[in-house]
C-alpha positions in Angstrom: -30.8 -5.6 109.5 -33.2 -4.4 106.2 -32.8 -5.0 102.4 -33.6 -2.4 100.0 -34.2 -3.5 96.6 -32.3 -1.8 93.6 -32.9 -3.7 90.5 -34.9 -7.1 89.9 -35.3 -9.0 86.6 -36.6 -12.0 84.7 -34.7 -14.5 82.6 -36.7 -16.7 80.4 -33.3 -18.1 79.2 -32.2 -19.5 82.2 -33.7 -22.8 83.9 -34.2 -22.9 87.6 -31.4 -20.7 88.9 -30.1 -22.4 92.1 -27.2 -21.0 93.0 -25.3 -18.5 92.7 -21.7 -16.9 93.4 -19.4 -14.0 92.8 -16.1 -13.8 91.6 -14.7 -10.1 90.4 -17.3 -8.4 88.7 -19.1 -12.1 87.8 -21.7 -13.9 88.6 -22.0 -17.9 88.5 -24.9 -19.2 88.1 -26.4 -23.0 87.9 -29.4 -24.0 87.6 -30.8 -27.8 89.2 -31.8 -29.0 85.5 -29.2 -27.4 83.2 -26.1 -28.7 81.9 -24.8 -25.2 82.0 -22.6 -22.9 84.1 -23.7 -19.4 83.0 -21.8 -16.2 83.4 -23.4 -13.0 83.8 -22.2 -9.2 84.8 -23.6 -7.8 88.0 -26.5 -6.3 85.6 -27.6 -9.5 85.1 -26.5 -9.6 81.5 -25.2 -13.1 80.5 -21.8 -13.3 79.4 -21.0 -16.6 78.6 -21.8 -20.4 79.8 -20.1 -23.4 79.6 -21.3 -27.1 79.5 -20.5 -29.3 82.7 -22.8 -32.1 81.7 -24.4 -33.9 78.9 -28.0 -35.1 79.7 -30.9 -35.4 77.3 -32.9 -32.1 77.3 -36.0 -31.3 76.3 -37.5 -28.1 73.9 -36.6 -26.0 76.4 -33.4 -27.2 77.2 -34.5 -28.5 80.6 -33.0 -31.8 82.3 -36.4 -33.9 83.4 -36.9 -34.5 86.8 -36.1 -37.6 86.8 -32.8 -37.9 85.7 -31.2 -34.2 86.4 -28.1 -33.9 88.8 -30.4 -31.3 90.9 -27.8 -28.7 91.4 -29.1 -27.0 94.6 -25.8 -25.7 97.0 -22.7 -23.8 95.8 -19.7 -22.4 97.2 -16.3 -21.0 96.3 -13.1 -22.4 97.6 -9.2 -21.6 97.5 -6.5 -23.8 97.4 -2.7 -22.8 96.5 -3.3 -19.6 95.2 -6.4 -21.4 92.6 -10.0 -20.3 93.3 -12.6 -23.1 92.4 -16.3 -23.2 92.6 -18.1 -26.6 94.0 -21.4 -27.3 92.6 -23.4 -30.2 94.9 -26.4 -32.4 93.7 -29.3 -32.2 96.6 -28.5 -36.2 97.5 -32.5 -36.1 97.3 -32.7 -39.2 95.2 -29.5 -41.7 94.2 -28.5 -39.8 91.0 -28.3 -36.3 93.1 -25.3 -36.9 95.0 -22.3 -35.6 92.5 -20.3 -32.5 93.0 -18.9 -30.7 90.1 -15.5 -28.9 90.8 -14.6 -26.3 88.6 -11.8 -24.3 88.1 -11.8 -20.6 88.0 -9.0 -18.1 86.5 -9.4 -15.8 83.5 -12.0 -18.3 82.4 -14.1 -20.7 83.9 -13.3 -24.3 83.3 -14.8 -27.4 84.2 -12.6 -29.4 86.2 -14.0 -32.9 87.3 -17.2 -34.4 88.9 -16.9 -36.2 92.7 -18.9 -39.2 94.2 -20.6 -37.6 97.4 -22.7 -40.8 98.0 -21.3 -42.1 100.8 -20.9 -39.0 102.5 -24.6 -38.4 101.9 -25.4 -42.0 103.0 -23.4 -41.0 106.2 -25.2 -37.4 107.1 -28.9 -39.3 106.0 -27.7 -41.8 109.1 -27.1 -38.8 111.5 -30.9 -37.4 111.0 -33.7 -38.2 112.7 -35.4 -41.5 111.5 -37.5 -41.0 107.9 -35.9 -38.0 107.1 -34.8 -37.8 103.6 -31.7 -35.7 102.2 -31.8 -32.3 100.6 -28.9 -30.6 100.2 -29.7 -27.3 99.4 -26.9 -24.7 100.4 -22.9 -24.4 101.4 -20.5 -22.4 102.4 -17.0 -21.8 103.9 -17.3 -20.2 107.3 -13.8 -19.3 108.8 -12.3 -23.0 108.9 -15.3 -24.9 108.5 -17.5 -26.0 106.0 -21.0 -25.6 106.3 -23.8 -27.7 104.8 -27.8 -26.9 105.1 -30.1 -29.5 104.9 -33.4 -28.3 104.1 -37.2 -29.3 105.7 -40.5 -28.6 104.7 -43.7 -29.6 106.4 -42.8 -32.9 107.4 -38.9 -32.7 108.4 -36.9 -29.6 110.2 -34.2 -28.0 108.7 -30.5 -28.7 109.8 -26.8 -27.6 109.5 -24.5 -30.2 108.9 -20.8 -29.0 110.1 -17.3 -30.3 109.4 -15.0 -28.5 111.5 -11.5 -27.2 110.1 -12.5 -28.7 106.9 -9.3 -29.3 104.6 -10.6 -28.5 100.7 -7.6 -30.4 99.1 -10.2 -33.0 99.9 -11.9 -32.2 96.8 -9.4 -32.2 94.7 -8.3 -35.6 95.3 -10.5 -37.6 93.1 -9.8 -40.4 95.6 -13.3 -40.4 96.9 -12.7 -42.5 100.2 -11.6 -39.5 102.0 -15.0 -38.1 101.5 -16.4 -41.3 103.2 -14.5 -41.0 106.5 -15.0 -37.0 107.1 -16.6 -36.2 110.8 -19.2 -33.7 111.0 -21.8 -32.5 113.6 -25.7 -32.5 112.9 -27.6 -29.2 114.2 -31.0 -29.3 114.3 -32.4 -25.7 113.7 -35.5 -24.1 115.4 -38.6 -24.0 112.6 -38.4 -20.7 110.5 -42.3 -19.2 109.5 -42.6 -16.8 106.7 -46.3 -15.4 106.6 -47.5 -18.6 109.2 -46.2 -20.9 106.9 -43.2 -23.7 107.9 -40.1 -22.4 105.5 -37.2 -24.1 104.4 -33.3 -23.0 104.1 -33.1 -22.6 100.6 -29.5 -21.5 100.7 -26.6 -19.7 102.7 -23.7 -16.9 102.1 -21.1 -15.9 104.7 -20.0 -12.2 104.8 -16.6 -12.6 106.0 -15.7 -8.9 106.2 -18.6 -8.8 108.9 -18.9 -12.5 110.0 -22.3 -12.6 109.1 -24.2 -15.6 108.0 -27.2 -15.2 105.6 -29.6 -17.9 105.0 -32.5 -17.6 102.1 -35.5 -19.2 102.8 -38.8 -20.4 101.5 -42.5 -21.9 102.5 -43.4 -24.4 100.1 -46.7 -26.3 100.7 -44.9 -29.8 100.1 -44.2 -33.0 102.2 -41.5 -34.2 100.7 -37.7 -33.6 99.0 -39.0 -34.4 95.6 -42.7 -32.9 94.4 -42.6 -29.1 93.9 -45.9 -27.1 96.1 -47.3 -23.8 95.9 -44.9 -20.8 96.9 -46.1 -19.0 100.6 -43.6 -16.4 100.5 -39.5 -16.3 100.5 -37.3 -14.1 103.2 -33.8 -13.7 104.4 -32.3 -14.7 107.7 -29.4 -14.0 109.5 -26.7 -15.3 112.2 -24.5 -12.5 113.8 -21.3 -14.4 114.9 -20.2 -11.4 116.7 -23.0 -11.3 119.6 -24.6 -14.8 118.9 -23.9 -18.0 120.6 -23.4 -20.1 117.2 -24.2 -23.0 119.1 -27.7 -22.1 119.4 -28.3 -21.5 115.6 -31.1 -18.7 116.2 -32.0 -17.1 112.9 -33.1 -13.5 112.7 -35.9 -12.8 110.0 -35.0 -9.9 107.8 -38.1 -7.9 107.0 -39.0 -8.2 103.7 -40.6 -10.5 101.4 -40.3 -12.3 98.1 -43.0 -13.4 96.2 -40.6 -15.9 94.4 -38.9 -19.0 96.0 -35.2 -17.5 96.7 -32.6 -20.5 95.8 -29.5 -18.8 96.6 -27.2 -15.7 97.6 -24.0 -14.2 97.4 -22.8 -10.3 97.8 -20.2 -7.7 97.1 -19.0 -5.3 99.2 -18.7 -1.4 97.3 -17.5 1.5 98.6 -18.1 -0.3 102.2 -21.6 -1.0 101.2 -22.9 -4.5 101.1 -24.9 -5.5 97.9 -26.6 -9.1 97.7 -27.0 -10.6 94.6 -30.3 -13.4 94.8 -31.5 -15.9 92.3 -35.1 -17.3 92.8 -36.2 -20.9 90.9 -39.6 -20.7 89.2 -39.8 -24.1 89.1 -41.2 -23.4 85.1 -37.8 -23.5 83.2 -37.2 -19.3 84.3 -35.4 -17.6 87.2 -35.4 -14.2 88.9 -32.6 -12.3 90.0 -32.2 -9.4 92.5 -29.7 -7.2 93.6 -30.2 -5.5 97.0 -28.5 -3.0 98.9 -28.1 -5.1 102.6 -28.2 -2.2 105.6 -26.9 -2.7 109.6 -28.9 -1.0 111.5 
């Protein structure tokens, strides 16, 4: 597979992009220290945004670190005819662990916020000793739901599975249910970009192809918490078709980003797949791309 880039741009406006999905001809974005959902065309033009929190911000509108829900992992879901997005904190400290569910028909409402604590608490049990939690991507594949835990220099990544995984679930504000949920804990071979241990930053699944694509970053840090400096950013992929999905071996795509990619989603055009990508500055900005994705 190879990316070809087709437009790129900067947005002083919004803070730390780090996710992102598509519904229609929009694009959702949240950032890990706004209390904003923001609404943009496929230009990258924002339309609209809606509140889905209310924390004390600073001059710049930003959440501080210390008390931000840490939006990191996204994913759309469908449920008697309804489409919703799921927004997930990172778990990465004990005030990152809510899910925001919001409702999504001609606009974009904010529907209620869940406990995932104790579900955290239960995946942090099923990974190796000293680990610590970050959350950082989602998505529906076929049945299942998919969660990535991310690593850095100290810790691998992971994917965290829960097979045929019913999404009335989070609807139910019941959050027992949550609790009790059995998943599988994959341990994934260490990724390199440019030499340098990289992270799973995010993940997308291309259902017209059954393709899974994972973003990805080296970032010299130890730890789930303290930003580092930036080695380089690149896609990966999982074929389902010819790969053994047991074996979770990601393909590097080749090309690189010089800013940390947070999340991705696409749109398939006149059969051809275009990925949208937002990238966290980790300075109150974000940078978008839009790619053209080619089989080869």
């Amino acid at each position: 597979m190879k990316i070809t880039l087709l437009h790129n741009q900067h947005v002083n406006t919004i803070s730390s992009a780090s996710v992102i999905e598509r519904i229609h001809n929009k694009l959702l974005v949240a950032g890990d220290d706004s209390n904003y959902i923001f609404i943009l065309n496929t230009e990258f033009q924002l339309l609209y945004q809606i509140a889905i929190a209310n924390f004390t911000t600073n001059e710049n509108n930003r959440i501080d670190k210390n008390i931000k829900h840490d939006i990191e992992a996204g994913f759309l879901f469908e449920n008697n005819r309804q489409i919703y997005l799921c927004l997930l904190g990172s778990g990465s400290r004990s005030n990152r662990t809510h899910a925001y569910i919001l409702l999504i028909d001609e606009h974009i409402n904010y529907y209620f916020t869940l406990d995932f604590s104790k579900l955290y608490d239960a995946i942090l049990l099923q990974l190796p000793k000293y680990n610590e939690l970050n959350i950082e991507g989602a998505a529906i594949v076929n049945n299942d739901l998919i969660l990535v835990q991310r690593g850095n220099l100290k810790q691998n990544n992971f994917i965290i599975i829960f097979h045929n995984f019913n999404v009335e679930i989070l609807l139910n504000k019941d959050i027992e249910p949550l609790s009790r949920l059995h998943f599988n804990v994959i341990e994934i071979t260490p990724l390199y970009i440019n030499g340098a241990i990289a992270g799973i930053t995010g993940v997308s699944f291309i259902k017209e192809k059954n393709w899974l694509l994972f973003t990805a970053a080296a970032e010299y840090t130890m730890d789930v918490y303290r930003d580092g400096v930036i080695a380089g950013a690149q896609l990966f992929y999982i074929d389902m078709n010819i790969t053994d999905l047991a074996t979770w071996q990601l393909q590097p795509i080749d090309y690189l980003f010089e800013y940390k990619i947070e999340s991705i989603c696409y749109q398939i055009i006149n059969e051809e797949i275009i990925l949208f990508l937002v990238a966290d500055n980790d300075n109150g900005s974000s940078h978008f791309y839009k790619m053209k994705l080619i089989h080869e």
